[in-house]
Structure formats: C-alpha cells, structure tokens
C-alpha positions as a printed NumPy array, in Angstrom:
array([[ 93.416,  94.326,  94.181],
       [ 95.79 ,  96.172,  91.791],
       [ 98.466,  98.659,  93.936],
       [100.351, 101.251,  92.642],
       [103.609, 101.392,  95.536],
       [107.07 , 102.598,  95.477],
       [109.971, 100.664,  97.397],
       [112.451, 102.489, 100.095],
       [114.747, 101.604, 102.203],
       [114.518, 102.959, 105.64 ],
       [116.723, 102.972, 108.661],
       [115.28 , 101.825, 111.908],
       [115.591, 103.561, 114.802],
       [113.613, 101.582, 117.191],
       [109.822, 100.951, 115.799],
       [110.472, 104.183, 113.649],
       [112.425, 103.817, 109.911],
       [113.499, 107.539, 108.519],
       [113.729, 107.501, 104.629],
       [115.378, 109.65 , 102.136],
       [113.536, 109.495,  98.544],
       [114.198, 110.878,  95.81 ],
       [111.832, 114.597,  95.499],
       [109.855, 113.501,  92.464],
       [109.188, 110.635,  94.566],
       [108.763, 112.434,  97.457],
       [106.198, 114.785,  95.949],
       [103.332, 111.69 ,  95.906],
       [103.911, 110.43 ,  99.233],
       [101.619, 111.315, 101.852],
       [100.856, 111.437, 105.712],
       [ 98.603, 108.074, 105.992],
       [ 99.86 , 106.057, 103.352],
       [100.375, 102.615, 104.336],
       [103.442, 100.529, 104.61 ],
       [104.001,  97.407, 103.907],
       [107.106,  94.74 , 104.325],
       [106.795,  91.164, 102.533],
       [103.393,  92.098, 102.148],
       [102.021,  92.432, 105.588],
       [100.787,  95.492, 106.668],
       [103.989,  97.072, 109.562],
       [102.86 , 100.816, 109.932],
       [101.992, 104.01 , 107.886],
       [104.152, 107.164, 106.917],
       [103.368, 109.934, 109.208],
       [105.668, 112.494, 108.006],
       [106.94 , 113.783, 104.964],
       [108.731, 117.155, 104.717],
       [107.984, 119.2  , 102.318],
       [111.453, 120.671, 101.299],
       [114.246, 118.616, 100.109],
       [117.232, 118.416, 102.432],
       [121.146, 118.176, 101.196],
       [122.457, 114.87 , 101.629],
       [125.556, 116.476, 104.058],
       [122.348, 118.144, 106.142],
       [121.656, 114.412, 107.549],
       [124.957, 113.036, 109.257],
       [123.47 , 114.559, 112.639],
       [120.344, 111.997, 112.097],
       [122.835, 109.323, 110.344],
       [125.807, 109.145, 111.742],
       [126.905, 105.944, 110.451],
       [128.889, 106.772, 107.258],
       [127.501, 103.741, 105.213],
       [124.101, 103.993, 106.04 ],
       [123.65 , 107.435, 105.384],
       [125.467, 106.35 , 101.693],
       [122.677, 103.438, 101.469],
       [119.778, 105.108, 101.909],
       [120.765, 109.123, 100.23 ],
       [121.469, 107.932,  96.324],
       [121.241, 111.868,  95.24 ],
       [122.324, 115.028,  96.562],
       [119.124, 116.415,  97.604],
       [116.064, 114.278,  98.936],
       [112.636, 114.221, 101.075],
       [112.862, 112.932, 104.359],
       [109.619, 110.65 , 105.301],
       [109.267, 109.161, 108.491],
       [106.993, 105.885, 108.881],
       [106.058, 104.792, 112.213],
       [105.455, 101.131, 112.504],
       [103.51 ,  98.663, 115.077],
       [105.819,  97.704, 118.116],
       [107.384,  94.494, 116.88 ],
       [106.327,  94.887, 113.242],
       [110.227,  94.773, 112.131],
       [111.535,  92.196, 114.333],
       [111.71 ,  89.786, 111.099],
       [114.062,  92.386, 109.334],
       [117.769,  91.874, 110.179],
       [119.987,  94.394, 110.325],
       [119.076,  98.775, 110.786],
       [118.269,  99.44 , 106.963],
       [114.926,  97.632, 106.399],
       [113.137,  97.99 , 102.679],
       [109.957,  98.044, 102.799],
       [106.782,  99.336, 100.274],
       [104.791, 102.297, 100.76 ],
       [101.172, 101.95 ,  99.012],
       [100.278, 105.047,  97.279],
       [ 97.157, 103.829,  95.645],
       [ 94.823, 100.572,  95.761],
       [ 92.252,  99.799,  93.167],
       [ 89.8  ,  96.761,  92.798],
       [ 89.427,  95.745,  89.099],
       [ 85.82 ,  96.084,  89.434],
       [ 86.774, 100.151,  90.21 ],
       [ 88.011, 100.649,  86.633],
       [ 84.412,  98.549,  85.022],
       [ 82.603, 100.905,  86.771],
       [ 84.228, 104.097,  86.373],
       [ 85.017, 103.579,  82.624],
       [ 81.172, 104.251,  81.7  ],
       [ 79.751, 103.398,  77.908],
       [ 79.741, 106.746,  75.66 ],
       [ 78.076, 105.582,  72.835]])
C-alpha cells in the first residue's frame, strides 16, 4: 500500500493531542483521517478549524511557554484536534507526541487499473 501522510507534532492532553499546522497544510486535512504513531493505527482527527488562528491566540490552550514554541513554527496556523483510543499513547514519553496523519492510501494495483490503454 502506497500512503501519502504528513507528520505533526501534537500535545496530549489526556487521550486527546491538539495540533497546530501550518494552513497550506491545514487546508488537506480532514475530519476522519486516520492517525498513525510508529505505524500502528492510535486514533483519527476529528476536528479541524477552518480559519487560521494567531500563534499569541493559543497560550489559553498552551500555557506552557515551550510547548506552545514546539508545536506553532509560524505566526498563523490550523488547529486540528485528533482523538485517540484510551491507552493508544502510553508508549510516547513526554506531552508533545509526533505522530502521522494519513491523507490518502492507494494499492499499486489502483493506479494499473485506473491508468486505462488509449491507443
């Protein structure tokens, strides 16, 4: 299976990680998408917002200084929420956990198929 995916780093707040991406990232993520951590399967996004929000906007949801610093890399992002399975992060050390959302899976046989013979 060939994925197309795009890596974040989320802070957990119990079995709930709250991302900031970057909006031209933001703009192909959607509600559904699953979510992946050393490729196993720990939850799906369930909410992405559809305005960007300025990166002083989020010290009331991040307080801590350095996380907020560690996960916002520009001054404006999209906030996505990804729920995960109760336990799914109890491998990950630490509250910022990275972790790959899968925007798109294909099967080689997909692309045979769909390529057709115009002769």
């Amino acid at each position: 299976t060939i994925t197309s995916t795009v890596g974040v780093t989320g802070y957990r707040t119990g079995d709930t990680l709250l991302c900031a991406v970057d909006p031209s990232q933001g703009a192909n993520l959607k509600t559904g998408m699953p979510v992946e951590m050393n490729g196993q399967s720990v939850g799906e996004v369930v909410e992405v917002a559809s305005e960007p929000v300025r990166k002083s906007d989020l010290t009331e949801k991040i307080t801590n200084e350095y996380y907020l610093n560690a996960l916002v890399k520009t001054d404006y992002v999209i906030l996505v929420r990804i729920d995960t399975a109760h336990g799914a992060l109890d491998s990950a050390t630490g509250d910022l956990v990275n972790v790959t959302i899968v925007l798109a899976s294909y099967k080689p046989i997909q692309f045979l198929l769909s390529s057709g013979s115009a002769s």
